[in-house]
C-alpha positions in Angstrom: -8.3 4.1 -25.1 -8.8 2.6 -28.2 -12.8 1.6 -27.8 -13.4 5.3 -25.5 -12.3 6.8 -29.1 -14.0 4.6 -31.2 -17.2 5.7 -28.9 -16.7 9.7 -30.2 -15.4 10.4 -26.3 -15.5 14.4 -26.0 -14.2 16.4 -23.3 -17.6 17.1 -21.9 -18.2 13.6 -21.4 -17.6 12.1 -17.6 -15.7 8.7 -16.4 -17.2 6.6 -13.8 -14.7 3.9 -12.0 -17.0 1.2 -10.2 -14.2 -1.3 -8.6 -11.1 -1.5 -6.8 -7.6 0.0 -7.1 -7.2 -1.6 -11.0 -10.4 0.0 -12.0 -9.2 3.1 -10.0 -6.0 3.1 -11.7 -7.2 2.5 -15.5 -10.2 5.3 -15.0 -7.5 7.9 -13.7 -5.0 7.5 -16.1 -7.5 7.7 -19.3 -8.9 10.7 -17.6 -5.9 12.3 -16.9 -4.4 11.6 -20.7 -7.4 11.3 -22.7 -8.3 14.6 -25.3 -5.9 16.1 -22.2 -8.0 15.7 -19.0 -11.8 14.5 -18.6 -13.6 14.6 -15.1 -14.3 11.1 -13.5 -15.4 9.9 -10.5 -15.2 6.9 -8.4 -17.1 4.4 -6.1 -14.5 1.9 -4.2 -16.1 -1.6 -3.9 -13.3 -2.9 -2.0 -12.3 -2.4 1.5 -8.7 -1.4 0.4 -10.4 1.1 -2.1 -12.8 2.7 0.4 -9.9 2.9 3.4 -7.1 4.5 1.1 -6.7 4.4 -2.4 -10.0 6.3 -3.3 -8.1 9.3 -1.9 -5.3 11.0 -3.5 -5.5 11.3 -6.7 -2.7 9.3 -8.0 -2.8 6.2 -10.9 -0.2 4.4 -10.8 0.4 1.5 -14.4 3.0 -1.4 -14.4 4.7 -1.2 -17.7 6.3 -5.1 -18.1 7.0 -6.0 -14.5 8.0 -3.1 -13.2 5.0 -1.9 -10.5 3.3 1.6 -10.7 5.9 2.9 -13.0 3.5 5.1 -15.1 0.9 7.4 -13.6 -0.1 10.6 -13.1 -2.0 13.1 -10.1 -5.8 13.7 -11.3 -8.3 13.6 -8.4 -11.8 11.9 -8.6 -14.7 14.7 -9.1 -16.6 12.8 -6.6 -16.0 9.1 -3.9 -19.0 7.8 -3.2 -18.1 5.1 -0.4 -21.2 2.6 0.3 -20.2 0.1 2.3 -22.7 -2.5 1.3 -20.4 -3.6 -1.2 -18.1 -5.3 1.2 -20.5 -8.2 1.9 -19.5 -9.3 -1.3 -15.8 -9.5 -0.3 -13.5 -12.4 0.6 -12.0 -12.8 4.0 -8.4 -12.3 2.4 -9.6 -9.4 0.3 -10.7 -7.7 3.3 -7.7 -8.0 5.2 -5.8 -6.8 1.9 -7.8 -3.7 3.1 -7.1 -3.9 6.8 -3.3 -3.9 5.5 -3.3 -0.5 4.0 -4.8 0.4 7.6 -2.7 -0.9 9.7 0.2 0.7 7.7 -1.7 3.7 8.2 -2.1 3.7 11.6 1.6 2.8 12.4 2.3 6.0 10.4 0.2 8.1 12.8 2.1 6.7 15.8 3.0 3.6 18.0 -0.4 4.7 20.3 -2.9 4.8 16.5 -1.6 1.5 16.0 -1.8 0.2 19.4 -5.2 1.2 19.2 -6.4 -1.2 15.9 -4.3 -3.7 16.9 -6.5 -4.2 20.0 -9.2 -4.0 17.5 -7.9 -6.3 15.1 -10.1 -9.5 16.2 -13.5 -7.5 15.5 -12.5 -5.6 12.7 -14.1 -8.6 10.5 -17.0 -8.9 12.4 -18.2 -5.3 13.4 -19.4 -3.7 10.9 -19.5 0.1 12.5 -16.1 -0.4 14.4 -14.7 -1.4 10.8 -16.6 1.7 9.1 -15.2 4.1 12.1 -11.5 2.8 11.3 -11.9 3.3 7.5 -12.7 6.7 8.0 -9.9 7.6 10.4 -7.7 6.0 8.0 -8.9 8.4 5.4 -8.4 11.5 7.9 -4.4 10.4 8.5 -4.2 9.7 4.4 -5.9 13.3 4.1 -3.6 15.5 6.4 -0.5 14.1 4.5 -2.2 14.6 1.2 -3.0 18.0 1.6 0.8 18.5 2.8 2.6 16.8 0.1 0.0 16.8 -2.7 2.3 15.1 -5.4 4.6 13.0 -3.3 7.9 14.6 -3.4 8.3 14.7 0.5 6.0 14.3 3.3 3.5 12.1 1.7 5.8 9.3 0.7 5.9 7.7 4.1 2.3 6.5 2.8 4.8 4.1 0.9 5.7 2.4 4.2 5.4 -1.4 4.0 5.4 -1.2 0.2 9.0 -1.0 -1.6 9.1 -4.7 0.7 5.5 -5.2 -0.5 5.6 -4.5 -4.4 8.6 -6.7 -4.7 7.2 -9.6 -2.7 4.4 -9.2 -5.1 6.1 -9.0 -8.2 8.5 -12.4 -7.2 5.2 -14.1 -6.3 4.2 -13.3 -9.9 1.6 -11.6 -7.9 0.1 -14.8 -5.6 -0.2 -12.3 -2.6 -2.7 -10.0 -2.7 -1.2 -6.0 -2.9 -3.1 -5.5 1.0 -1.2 -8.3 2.9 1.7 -7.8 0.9 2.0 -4.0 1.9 1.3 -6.0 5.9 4.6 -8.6 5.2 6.3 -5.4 3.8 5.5 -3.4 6.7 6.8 -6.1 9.3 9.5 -6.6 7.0 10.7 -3.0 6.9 10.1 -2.9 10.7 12.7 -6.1 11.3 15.1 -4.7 8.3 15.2 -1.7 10.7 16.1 -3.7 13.9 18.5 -5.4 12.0 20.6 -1.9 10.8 20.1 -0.6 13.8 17.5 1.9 13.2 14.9 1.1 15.4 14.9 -0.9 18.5 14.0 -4.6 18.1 11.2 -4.1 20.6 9.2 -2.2 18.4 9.2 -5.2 15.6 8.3 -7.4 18.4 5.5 -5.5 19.6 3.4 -4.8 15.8 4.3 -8.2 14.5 2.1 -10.5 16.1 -1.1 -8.8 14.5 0.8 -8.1 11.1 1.3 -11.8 10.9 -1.9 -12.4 11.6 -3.1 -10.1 9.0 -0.8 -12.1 6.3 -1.9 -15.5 7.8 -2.0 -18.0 5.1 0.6 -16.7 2.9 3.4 -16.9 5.7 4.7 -19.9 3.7 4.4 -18.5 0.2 8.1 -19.1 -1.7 9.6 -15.2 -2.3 12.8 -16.3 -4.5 14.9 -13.8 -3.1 16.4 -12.9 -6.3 13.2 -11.8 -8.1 12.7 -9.8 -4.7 15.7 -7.9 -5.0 15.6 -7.7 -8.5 12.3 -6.2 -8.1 13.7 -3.8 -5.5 16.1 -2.0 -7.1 13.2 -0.9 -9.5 11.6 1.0 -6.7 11.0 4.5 -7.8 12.2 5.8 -4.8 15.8 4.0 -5.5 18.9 6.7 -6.3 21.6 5.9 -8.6 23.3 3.3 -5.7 21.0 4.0 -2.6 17.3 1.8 -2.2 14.9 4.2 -1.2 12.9 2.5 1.8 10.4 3.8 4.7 11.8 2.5 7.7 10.7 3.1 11.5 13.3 5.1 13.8 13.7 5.1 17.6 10.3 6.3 18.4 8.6 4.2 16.4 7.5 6.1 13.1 8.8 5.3 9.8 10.4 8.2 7.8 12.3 7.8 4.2 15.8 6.5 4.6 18.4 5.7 1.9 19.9 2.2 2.5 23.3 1.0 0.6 21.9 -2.6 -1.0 25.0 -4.1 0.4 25.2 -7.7 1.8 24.2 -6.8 5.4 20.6 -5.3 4.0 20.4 -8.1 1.8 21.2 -10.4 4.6 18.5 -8.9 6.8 16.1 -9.4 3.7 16.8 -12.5 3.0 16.5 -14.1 6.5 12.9 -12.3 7.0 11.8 -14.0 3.6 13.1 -17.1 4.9 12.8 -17.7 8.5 11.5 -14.7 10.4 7.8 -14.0 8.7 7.1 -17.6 9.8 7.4 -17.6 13.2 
């Protein structure tokens, strides 16, 4: 903010985000706040970008550790998606993005995610397949958008796989990257589930083979399981004595639930952390 004033910014003047989700995140927010709204726009250069963040208008800050605490809603003028710029990528930083659309996919149904799963082992390799998915990720991210524009219902079962995910982040002082988190968090929220008695243990078993395989390599990463919790009840979802989680039901499709953080949840936690994601 500092060096955009120092420049003379005006309100006429436009913001251009070239990046990922932090880029994404910094350009919204100055755009949004700065001399009270200037127009910006936005070209993803990561896969995680370009499948589902580009869309939606939200920036989200950390203030200290606390994740995505600060933000507002102010939608991009223009995404321009090329998707050149994902030769440039690492393996894991693409499957950071294939996180976000997996959880997407699982949203839309067991059959949508039944469908990339099969995909899974080409995703990497074909190029159009990949582009195809991105874009039908964007459709299912759109529909709920244009339902629940600033998040207050519908739309938060976008945060499925990520009140798990932020918080395995934040007690990893961020060694897992936000995409494969949100995929632990996902298969996490899926065996919490099970576990309460939510959803049938079947329907973990069936999605977690290719959400570990998604999180391969970090499987073994140390969550202290008081920094996750810690980091839990700082979900902004939370009530005054409830954690406010995205968990699957019966047929399979997560929804918002309240959860009491009592030892049987934490018990659940704790053994997926420990034991379960591993195998």
């Amino acid at each position: 903010m500092e060096k955009l004033i120092a420049k003379g910014v005006r309100r006429g003047d436009v913001l251009v985000a070239i990046g990922g989700g932090i880029i994404q995140d910094i350009t919204c927010f100055l755009a949004a706040t700065l001399l009270r709204g200037l127009e910006w726009h936005f070209i993803p250069t990561t896969l995680l970008a370009q499948a589902d963040s580009c869309i939606g208008s939200k920036s989200s800050i950390n203030a200290g550790d606390a994740k995505n605490i600060l933000g507002t809603f102010t939608p991009a003028k223009t995404v321009l998606v090329a998707a050149r710029f994902l030769d440039t990528l690492d393996e894991k930083d693409v499957r950071s993005g294939l996180g976000e659309m997996l959880k997407v996919h699982a949203i839309e149904g067991p059959d949508s995610f039944d469908r990339i799963a099969k995909d899974y082992p080409r995703l990497l390799t074909d190029r159009p397949l990949l582009l195809g998915y991105v874009r039908r990720s964007l459709e299912i991210k759109k529909r709920l958008i244009e339902l629940d524009e600033f998040d207050r219902g519908p739309r938060q079962v976008l945060n499925y796989g990520h009140s798990f995910g932020h918080a395995i982040e934040a007690a990893t002082d961020f060694a897992v990257p936000h995409g494969i988190a949100v995929t632990m968090g996902a298969d996490m929220a899926n065996y919490v589930a099970a576990r309460l008695g939510r959803a049938p243990d079947s329907h973990f078993r069936r999605m977690h083979p290719v959400l570990r395989q998604n999180y391969r390599g970090f499987e073994s990463q140390r969550v202290p399981p008081e920094d996750f919790f810690r980091a839990m009840g700082k979900d902004k979802k939370n009530t005054a004595d409830r954690m406010g989680v995205i968990l699957p039901g019966d047929d399979g499709r997560p929804a918002k639930v309240l959860v009491a953080p009592d030892e049987g949840f934490r018990a659940a936690c704790k053994d997926y952390l420990e034991e379960v994601r591993s195998k």
